[in-house]
PAKE-33900 format. One line per 8 residues: number of its first residue (from 0); their letters; for each residue x, y, z of N, C-alpha, C. Coordinates in steps of 0.1 Angstrom, whole numbers, plus 5000, padded with zeros to 4 digits. Layout:
PAKE-33900
NUM) a) X,Y,Z,X,Y,Z,X,Y,Z  ...
***
This chain:
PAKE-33900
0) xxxxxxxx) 3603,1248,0491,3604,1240,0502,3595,1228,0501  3601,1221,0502,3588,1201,0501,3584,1200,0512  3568,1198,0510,3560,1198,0522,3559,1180,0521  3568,1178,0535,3570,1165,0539,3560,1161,0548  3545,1165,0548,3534,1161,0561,3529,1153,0554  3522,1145,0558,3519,1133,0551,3497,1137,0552  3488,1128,0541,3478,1132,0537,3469,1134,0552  3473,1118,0556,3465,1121,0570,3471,1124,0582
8) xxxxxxxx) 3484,1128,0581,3485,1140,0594,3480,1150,0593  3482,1155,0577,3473,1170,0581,3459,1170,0581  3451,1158,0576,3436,1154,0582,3436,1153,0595  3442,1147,0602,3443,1154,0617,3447,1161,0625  3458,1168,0616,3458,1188,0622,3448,1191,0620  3437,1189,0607,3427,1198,0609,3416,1191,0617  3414,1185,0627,3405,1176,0627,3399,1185,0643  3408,1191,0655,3404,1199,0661,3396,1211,0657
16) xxxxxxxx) 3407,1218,0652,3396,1230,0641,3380,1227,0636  3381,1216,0632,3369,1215,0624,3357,1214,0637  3363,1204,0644,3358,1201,0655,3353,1210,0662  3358,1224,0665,3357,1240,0674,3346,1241,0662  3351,1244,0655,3340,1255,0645,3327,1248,0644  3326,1234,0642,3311,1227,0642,3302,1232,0655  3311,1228,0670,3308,1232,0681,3304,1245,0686  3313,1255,0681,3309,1271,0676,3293,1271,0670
24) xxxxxxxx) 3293,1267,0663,3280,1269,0655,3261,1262,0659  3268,1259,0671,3256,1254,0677,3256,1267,0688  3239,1272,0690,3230,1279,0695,3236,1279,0713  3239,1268,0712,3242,1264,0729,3255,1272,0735  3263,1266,0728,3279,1267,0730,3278,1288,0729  3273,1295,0716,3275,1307,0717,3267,1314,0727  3256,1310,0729,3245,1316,0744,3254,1311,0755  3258,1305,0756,3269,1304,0769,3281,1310,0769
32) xxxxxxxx) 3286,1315,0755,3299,1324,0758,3292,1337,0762  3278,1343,0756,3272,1357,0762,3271,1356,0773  3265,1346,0777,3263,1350,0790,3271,1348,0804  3284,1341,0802,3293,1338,0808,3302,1354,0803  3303,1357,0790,3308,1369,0791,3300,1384,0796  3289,1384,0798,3277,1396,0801,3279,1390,0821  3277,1382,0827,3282,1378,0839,3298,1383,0844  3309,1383,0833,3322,1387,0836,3320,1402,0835
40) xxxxxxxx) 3313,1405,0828,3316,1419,0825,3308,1426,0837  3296,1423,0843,3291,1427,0854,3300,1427,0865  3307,1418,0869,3321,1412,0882,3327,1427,0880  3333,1427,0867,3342,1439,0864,3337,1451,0869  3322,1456,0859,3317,1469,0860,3312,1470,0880  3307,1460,0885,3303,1461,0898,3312,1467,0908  3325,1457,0904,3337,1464,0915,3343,1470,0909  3342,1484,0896,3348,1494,0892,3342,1502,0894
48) xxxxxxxx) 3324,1502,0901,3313,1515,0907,3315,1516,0918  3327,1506,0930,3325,1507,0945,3337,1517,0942  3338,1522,0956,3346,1534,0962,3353,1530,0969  3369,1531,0969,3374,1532,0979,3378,1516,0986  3375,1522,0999,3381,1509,1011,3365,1498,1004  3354,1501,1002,3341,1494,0997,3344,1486,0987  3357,1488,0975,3359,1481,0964,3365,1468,0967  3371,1466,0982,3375,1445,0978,3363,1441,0985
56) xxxxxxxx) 3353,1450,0993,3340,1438,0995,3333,1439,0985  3331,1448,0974,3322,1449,0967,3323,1437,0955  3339,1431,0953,3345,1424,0944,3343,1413,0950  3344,1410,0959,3341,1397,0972,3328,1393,0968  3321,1402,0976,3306,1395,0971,3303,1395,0960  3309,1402,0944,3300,1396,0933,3304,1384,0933  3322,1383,0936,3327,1373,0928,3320,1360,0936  3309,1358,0945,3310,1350,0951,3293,1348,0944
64) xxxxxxxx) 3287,1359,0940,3277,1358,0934,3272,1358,0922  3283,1357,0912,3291,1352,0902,3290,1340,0898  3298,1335,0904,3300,1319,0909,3288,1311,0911  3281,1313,0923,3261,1308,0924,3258,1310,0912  3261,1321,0902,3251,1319,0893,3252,1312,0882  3266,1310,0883,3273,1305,0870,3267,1283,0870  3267,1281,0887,3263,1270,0892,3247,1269,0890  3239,1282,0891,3225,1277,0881,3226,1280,0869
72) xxxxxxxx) 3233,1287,0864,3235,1282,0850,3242,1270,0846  3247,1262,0848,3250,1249,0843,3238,1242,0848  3231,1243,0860,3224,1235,0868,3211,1230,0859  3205,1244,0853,3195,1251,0843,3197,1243,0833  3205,1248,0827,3213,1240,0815,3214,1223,0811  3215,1217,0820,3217,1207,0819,3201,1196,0821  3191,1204,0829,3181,1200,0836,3172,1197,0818  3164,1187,0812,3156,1183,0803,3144,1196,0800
80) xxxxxxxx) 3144,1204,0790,3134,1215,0798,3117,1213,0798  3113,1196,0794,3101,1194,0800,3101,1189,0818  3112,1192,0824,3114,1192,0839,3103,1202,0839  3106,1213,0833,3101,1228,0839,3085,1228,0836  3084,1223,0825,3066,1218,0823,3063,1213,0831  3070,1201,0836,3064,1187,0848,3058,1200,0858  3066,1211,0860,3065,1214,0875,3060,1228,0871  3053,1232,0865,3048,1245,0862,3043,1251,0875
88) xxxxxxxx) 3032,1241,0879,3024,1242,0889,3035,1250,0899  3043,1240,0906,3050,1243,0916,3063,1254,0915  3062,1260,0904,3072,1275,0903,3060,1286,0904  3048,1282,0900,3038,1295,0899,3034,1296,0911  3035,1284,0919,3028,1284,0936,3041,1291,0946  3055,1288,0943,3067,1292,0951,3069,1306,0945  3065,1312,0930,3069,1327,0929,3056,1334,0937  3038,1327,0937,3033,1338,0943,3033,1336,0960
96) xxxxxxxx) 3037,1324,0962,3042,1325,0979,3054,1331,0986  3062,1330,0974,3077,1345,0979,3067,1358,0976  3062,1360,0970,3059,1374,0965,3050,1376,0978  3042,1368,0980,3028,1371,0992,3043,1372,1007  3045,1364,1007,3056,1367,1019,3064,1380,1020  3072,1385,1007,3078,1390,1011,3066,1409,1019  3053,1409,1020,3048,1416,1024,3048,1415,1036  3047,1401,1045,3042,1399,1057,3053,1409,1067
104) xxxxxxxx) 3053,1416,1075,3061,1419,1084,3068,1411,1094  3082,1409,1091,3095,1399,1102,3096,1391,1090  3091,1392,1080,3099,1383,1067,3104,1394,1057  3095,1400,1053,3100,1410,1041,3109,1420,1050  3115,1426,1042,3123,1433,1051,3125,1447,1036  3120,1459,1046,3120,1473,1041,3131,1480,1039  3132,1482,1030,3145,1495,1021,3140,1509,1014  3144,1523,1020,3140,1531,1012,3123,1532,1008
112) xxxxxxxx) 3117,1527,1019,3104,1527,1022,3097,1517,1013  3105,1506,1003,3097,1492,0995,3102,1478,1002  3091,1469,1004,3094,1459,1009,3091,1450,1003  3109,1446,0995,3110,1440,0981,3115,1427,0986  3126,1426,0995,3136,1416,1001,3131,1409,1015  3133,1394,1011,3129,1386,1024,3149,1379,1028  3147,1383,1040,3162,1383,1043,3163,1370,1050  3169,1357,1041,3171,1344,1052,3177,1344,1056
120) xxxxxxxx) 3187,1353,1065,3198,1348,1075,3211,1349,1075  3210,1354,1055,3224,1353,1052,3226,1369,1048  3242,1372,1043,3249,1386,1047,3236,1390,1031  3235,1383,1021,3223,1387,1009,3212,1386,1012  3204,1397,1006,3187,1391,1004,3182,1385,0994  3168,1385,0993,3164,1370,0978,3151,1387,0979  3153,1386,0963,3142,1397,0957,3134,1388,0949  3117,1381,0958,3115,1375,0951,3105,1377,0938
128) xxxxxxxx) 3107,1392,0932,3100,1396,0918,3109,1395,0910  3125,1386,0916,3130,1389,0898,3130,1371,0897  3128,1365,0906,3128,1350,0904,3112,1345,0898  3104,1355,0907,3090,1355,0896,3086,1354,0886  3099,1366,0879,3095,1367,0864,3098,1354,0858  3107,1348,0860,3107,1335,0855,3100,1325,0860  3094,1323,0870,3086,1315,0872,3071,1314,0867  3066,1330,0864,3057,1333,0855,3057,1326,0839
136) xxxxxxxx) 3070,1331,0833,3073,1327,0819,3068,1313,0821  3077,1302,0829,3071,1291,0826,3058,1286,0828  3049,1295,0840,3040,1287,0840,3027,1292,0826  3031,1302,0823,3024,1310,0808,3027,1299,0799  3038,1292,0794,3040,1283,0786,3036,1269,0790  3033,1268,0802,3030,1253,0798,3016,1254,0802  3007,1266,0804,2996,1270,0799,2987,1272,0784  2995,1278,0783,2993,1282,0762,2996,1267,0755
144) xxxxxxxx) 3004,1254,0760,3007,1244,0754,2996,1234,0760  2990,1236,0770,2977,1227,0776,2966,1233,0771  2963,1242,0769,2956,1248,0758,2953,1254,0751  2962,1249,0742,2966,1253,0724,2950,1253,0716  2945,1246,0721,2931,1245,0712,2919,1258,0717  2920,1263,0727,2910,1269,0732,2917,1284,0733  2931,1288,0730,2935,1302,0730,2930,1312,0722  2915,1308,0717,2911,1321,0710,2899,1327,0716
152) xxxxxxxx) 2892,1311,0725,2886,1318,0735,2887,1329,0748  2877,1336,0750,2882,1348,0757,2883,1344,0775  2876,1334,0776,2882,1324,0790,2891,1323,0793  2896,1309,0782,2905,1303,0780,2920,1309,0778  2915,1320,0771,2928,1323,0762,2935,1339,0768  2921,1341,0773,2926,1355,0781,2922,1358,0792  2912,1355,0803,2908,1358,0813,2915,1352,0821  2916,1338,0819,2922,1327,0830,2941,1333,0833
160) xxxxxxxx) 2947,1334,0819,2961,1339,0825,2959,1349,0829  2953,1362,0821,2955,1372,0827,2950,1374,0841  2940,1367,0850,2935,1366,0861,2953,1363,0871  2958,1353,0865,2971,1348,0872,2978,1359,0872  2983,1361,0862,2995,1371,0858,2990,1382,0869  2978,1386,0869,2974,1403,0870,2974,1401,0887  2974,1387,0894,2974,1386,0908,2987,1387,0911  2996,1380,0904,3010,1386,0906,3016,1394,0902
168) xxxxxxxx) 3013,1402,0895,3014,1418,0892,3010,1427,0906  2997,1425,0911,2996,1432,0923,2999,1430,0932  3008,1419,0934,3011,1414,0946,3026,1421,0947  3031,1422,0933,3047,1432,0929,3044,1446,0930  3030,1450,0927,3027,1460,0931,3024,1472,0942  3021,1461,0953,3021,1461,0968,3034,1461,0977  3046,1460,0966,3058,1463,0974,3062,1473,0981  3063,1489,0972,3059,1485,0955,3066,1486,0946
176) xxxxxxxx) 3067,1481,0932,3075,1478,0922,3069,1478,0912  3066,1490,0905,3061,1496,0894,3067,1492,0878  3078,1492,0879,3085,1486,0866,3086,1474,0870  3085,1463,0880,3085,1448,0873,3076,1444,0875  3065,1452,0881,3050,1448,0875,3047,1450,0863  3049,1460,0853,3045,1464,0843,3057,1450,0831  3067,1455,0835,3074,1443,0824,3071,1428,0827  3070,1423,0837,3061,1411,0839,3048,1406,0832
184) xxxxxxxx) 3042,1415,0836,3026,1416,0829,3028,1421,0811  3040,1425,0804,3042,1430,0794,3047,1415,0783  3055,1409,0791,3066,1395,0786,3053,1388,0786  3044,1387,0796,3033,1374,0797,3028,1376,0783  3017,1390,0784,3007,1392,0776,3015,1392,0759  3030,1392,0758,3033,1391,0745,3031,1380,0743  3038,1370,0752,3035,1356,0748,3023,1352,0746  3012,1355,0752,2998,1348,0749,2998,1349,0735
192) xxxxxxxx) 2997,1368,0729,2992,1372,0715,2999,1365,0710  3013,1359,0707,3018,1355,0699,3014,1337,0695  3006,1335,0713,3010,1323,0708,2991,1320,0706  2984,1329,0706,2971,1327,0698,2960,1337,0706  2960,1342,0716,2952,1351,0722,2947,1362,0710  2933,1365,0712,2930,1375,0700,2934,1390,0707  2940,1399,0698,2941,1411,0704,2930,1420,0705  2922,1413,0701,2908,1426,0705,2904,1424,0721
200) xxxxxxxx) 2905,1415,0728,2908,1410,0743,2916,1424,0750  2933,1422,0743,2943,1428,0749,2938,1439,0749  2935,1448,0740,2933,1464,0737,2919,1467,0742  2912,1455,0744,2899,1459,0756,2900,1462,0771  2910,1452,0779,2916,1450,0790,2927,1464,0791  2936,1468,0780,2943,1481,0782,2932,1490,0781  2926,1490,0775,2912,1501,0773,2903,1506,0788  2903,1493,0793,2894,1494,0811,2904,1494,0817
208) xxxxxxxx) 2916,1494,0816,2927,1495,0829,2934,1509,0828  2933,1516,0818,2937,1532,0815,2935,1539,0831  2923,1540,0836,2919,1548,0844,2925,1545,0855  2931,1529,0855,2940,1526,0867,2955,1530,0866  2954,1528,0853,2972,1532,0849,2972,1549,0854  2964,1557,0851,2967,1566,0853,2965,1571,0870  2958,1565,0874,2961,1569,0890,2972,1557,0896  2974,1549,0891,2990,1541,0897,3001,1556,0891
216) xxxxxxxx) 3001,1566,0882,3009,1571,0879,3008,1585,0886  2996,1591,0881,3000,1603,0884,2989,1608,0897  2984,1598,0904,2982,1597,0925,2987,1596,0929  2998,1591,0925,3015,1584,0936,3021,1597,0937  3027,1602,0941,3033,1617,0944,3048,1617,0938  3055,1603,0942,3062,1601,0934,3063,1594,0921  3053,1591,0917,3054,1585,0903,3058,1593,0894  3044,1606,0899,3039,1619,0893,3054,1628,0890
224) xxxxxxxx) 3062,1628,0900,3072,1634,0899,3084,1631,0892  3082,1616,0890,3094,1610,0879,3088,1611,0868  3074,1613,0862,3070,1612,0850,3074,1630,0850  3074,1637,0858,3074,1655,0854,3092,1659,0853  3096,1650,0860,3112,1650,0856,3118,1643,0843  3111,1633,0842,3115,1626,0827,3111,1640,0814  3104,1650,0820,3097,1656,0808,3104,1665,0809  3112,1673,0819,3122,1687,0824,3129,1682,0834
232) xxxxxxxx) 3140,1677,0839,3148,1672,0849,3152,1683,0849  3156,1696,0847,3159,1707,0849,3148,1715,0857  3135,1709,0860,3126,1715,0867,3127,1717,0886  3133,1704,0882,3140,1702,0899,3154,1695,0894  3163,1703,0898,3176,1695,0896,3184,1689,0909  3175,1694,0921,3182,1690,0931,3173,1679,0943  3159,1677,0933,3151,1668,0939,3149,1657,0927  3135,1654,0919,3130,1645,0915,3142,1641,0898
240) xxxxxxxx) 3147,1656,0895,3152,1653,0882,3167,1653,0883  3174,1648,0897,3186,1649,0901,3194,1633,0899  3185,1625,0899,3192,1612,0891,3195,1612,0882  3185,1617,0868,3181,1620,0855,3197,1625,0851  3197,1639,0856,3209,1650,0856,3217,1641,0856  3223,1632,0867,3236,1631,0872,3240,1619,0861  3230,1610,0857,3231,1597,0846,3235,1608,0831  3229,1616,0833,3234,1622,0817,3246,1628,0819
248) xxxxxxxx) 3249,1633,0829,3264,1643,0828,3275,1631,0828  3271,1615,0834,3280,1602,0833,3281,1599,0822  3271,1597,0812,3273,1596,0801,3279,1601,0793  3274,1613,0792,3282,1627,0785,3293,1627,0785  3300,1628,0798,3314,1633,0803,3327,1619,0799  3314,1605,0794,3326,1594,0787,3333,1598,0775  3328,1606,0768,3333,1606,0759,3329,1595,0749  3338,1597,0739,3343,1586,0727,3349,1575,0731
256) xxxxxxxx) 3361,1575,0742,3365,1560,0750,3362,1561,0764  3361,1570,0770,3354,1572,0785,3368,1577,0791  3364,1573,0803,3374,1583,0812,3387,1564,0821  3380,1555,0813,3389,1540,0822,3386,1538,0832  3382,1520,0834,3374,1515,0846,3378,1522,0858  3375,1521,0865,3377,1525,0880,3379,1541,0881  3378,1550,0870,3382,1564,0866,3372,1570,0873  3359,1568,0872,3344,1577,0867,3343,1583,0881
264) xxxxxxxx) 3341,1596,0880,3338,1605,0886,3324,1602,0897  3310,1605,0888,3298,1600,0891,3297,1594,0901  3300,1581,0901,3297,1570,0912,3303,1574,0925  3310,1582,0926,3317,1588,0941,3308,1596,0951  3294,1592,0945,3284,1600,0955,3277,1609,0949  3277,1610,0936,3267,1617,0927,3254,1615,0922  3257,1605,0916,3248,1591,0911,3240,1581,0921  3229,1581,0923,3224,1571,0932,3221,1562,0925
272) xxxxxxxx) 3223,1552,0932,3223,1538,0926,3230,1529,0911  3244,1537,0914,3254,1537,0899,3260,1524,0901  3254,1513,0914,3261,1499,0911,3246,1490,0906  3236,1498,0904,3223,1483,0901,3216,1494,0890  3211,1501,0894,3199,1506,0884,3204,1516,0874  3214,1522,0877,3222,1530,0868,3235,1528,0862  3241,1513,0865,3249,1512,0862,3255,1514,0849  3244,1513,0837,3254,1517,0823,3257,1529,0823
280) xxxxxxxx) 3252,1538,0831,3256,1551,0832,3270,1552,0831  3274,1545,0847,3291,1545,0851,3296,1534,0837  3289,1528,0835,3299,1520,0820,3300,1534,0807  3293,1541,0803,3294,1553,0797,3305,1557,0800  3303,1561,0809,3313,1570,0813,3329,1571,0815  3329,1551,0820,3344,1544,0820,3348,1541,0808  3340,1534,0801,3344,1530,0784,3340,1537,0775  3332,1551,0778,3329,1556,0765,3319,1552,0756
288) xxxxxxxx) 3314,1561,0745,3307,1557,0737,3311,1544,0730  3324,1541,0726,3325,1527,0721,3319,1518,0726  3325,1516,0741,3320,1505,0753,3309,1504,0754  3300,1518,0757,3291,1512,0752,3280,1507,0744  3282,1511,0732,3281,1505,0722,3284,1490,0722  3296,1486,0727,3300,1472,0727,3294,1466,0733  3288,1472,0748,3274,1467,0752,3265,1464,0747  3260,1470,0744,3243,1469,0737,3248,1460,0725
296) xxxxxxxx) 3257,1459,0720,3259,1452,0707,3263,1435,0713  3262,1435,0726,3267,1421,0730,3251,1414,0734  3239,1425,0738,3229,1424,0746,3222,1419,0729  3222,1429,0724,3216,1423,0708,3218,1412,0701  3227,1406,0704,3241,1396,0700,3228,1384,0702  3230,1386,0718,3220,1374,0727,3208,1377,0725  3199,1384,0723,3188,1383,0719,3184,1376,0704  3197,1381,0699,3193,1371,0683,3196,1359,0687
304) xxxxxxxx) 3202,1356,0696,3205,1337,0693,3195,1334,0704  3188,1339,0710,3174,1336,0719,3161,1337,0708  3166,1343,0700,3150,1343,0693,3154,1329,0680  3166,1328,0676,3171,1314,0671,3169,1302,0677  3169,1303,0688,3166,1292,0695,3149,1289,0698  3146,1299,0698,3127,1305,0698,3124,1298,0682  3128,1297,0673,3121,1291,0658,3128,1281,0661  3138,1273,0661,3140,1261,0664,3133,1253,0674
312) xxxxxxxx) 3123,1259,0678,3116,1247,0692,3112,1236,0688  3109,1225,0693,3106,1213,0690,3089,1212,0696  3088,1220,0703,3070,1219,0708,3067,1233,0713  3056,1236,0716,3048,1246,0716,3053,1250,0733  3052,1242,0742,3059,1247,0757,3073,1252,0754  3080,1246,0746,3097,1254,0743,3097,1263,0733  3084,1267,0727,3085,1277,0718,3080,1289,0726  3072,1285,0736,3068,1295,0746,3074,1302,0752
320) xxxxxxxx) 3085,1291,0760,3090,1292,0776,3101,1298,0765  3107,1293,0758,3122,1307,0752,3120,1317,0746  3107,1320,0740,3103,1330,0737,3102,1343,0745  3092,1336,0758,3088,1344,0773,3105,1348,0778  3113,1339,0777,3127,1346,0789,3132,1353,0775  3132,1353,0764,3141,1358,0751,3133,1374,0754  3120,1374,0757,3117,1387,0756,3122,1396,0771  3121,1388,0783,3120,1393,0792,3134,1396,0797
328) xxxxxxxx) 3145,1395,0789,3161,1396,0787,3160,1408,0779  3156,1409,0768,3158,1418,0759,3149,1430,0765  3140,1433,0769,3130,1442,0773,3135,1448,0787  3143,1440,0791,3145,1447,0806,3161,1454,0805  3171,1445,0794,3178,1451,0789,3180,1470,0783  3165,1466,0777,3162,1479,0766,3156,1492,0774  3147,1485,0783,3139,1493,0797,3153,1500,0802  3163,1493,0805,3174,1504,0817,3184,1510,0812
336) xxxxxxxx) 3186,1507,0798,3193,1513,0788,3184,1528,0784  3169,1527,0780,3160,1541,0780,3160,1550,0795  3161,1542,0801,3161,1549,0817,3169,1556,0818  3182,1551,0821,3195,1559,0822,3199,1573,0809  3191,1569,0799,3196,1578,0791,3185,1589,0789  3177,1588,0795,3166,1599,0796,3150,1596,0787  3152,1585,0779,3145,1580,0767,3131,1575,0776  3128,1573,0785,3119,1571,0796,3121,1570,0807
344) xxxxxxxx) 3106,1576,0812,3108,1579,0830,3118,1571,0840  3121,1574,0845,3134,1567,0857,3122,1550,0865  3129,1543,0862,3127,1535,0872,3135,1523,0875  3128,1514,0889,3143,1510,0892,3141,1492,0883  3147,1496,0871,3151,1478,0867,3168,1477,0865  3171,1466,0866,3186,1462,0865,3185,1463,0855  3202,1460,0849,3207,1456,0840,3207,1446,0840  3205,1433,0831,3207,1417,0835,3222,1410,0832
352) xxxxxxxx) 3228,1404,0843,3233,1402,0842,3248,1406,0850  3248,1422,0844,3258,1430,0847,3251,1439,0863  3239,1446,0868,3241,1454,0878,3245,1446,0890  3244,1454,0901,3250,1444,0916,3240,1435,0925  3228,1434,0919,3215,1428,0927,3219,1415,0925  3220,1403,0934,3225,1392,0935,3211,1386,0930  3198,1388,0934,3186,1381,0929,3180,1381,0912  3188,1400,0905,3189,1401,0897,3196,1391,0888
360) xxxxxxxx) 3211,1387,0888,3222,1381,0887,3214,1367,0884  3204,1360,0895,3202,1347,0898,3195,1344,0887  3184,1354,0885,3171,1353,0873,3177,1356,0859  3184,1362,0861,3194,1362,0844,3200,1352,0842  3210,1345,0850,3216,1329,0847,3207,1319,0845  3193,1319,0854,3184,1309,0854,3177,1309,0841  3180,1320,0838,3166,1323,0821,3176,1318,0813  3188,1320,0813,3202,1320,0801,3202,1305,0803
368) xxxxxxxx) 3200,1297,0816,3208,1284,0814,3190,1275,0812  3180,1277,0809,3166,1271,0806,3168,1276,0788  3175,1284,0787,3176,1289,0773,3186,1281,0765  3195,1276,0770,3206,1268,0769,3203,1249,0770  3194,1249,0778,3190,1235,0780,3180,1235,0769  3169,1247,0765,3162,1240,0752,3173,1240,0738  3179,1244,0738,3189,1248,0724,3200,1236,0722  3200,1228,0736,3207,1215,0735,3197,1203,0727
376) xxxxxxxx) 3182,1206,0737,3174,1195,0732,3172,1198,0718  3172,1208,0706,3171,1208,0694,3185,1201,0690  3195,1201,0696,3207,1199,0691,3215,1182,0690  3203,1180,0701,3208,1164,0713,3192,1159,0713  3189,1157,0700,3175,1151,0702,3172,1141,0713  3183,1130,0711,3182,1117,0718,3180,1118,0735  3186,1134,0736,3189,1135,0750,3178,1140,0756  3169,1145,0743,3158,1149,0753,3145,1149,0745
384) xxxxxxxx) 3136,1135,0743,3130,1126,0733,3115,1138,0735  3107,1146,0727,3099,1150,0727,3087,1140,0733  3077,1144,0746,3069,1139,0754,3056,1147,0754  3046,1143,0747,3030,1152,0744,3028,1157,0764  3023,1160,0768,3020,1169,0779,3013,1160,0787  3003,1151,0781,2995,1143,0785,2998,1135,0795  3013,1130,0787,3018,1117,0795,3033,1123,0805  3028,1136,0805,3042,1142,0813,3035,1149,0828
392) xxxxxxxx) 3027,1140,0830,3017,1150,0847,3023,1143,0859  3028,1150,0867,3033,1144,0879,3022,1142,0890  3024,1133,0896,3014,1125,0908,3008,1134,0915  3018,1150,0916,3010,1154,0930,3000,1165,0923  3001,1167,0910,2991,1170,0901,2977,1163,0903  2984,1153,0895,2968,1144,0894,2962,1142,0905  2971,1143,0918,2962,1141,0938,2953,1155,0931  2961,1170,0932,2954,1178,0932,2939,1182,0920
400) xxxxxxxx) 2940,1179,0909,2932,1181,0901,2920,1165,0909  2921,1156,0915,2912,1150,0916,2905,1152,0929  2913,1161,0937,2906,1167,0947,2900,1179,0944  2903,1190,0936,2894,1201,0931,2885,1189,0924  2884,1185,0914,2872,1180,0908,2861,1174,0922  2863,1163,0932,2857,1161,0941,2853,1173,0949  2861,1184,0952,2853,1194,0957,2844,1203,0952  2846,1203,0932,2836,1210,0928,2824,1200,0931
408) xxxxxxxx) 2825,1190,0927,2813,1180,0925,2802,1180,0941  2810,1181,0955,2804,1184,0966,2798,1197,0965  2805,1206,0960,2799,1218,0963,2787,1222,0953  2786,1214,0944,2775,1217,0933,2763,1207,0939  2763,1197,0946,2757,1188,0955,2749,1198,0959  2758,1205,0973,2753,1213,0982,2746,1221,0973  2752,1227,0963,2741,1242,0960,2725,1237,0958  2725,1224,0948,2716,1215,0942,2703,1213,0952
416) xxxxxxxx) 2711,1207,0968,2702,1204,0975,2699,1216,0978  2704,1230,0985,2702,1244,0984,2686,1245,0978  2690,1247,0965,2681,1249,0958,2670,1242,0963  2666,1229,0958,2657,1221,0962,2648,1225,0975  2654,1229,0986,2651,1227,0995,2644,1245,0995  2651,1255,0987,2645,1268,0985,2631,1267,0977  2629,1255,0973,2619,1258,0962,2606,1250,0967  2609,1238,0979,2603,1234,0985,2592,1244,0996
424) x) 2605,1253,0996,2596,1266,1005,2586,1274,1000
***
């Protein structure tokens, strides 16, 4: 048969193709198929864990909380990610003012005896420890990038964050929320060592904080009891080791392809909390050992193209700040995936992305789409021109740093004359 196409038509049959596949192979375009598909797949798994007449509101509200998130993820995405430097200040001041709030009484509002949620009015709450964690990451990075020169000092390099971090750790503490204090404070302190903190610091600080870790664990009555059930859930099967139980028999009972979405037994009142904190459980169970496998193999997926995008950085704040969300995606991932499967003590972290916590949902698109906007600026130089730190201070900065300097300078006055005036005596 005579191929009658002529040279440059088929140069521009192939010209789309080539076109996809270039586009394909940028960092950006495949971090936004994960996480537009790890977002779908939550929609799915959310309204296949409701029950009943609960499954078209349960599909209502993700799909509506879906959508918000998919809108900060473009939002994220699109934003220059020295925005997020400019304003360090002002995400580290609004995560520890949600966090200090959500304690006060007639704002926070109490669940199951933790007062995690500040309810504005609307039918959702805002959990503000999972929007923290990201607001932490960035202010750690554009910390470690203002001073790059002094991170080996034990001030500079370790006192001063961990002072921050460790106030908003207790302040997540005081909910309380034991697992996103500890992974908060886990994502920070990697980022420091990595990005120059000495570890003889860190293993000193874990060294003097032992005696605390151990009575945050085993003085809590319940802590005590989820660390004695992680060790024999058979010890109590109808009290502390009765989540444990019911996550493994979901798992178990998937099989090799599971039992098919909307199938699973478990979630019908067995399982507590089989739409947020145990949800891979009920995915076990519906899809099976393949599914989930397909999971974790999608969560792995994205962690490698976050840590790709982590050596491509163009400066030390974007080597930070995607570093800090690359870990705190994958770690919280890895944390609820050991939970549910008995691999460590029960506690309550989501899944990202996929469980039904709408504030969870928010902090996963927001991290995905700041991950997405640095992976453009390696890709889109022009679009986003590297700027030293120096010349990137916003005004209400410089008000602020020239009013603390004026007030140290008064109060060293006062001590001065103090003195003087003690010595006169």
């Amino acid at each position: 048969m005579l191929d009658l196409t002529l040279p440059g038509e088929a140069e521009a049959a192939l010209e789309p193709t080539a076109e996809a596949v270039a586009r394909w192979r940028r960092p950006s375009v495949r971090l936004t198929a994960l996480a537009l598909s790890l977002a779908s797949l939550g929609l799915v798994a959310t309204a296949s864990a409701a029950q009943g007449s609960a499954f078209a509101a349960a599909a209502g509200k993700r799909l509506v909380l879906t959508a918000l998130g998919v809108l900060v993820f473009v939002a994220a995405s699109q934003v220059p990610y020295q925005w997020w430097r400019r304003h360090h200040l002002a995400a580290l001041a609004l995560s520890l003012g949600a966090l200090a709030a959500v304690l006060v009484p007639g704002i926070g509002v109490e669940i199951n005896h933790a007062r995690r949620w500040i309810n504005p009015g609307l039918p959702i709450g805002l959990q503000p420890s999972e929007l923290a964690k990201v607001g932490l990451c960035i202010w750690v990075a554009a910390y470690c990038e203002r001073n790059a020169t002094r991170m080996r000092s034990a001030v500079h390099g370790f006192l001063v964050p961990l002072g921050v971090v460790g106030f908003a750790c207790l302040l997540v503490l005081a909910e309380p929320d034991f697992g996103t204090a500890v992974l908060t404070g886990a994502v920070c302190l990697a980022v420091l060592l990595v990005v120059g903190t000495r570890p003889v610091y860190v293993l000193l600080a874990a060294a003097a904080g032992m005696p605390l870790l151990r009575k945050l664990i085993l003085e809590v009555p319940y802590r005590r009891a989820r660390v004695l059930a992680f060790l024999n859930p058979w010890s109590d099967p109808r009290g502390s080791g009765y989540q444990l139980i019911q996550s493994k028999i979901a798992i178990g009972s998937g099989g090799l392809f599971g039992r098919g979405l909307g199938i699973g037994v478990q979630k019908a009142g067995f399982l507590p909390g089989a739409d947020n904190d145990f949800i891979f459980s009920i995915l076990a169970e519906e899809l099976g050992l393949i599914g989930s496998l397909a999971v974790i193999a999608l969560f792995v997926v994205l962690l490698w193209e976050c840590l790709r995008i982590v050596l491509r950085s163009r400066d030390a704040f974007a080597f930070a700040l995607a570093l800090g969300l690359s870990w705190l995606l994958g770690m919280q991932a890895a944390a609820h995936v050991a939970v549910v499967t008995g691999s460590m003590p029960t506690k309550g972290l989501s899944l990202p992305f996929i469980s039904a916590g709408g504030s969870s949902l928010m902090a996963s698109m927001l991290a995905a789409g700041i991950l997405v906007g640095i992976a453009r600026s390696e890709e889109e130089p022009e679009r986003c021109p590297v700027v030293p730190w120096q010349q990137d201070v916003p005004a209400y900065e410089r008000l602020l740093a020239g009013l603390a300097r004026a007030a140290a300078g008064a109060t060293a006055r006062l001590a001065g004359r103090i003195f003087a005036r003690a010595r006169s005596w």
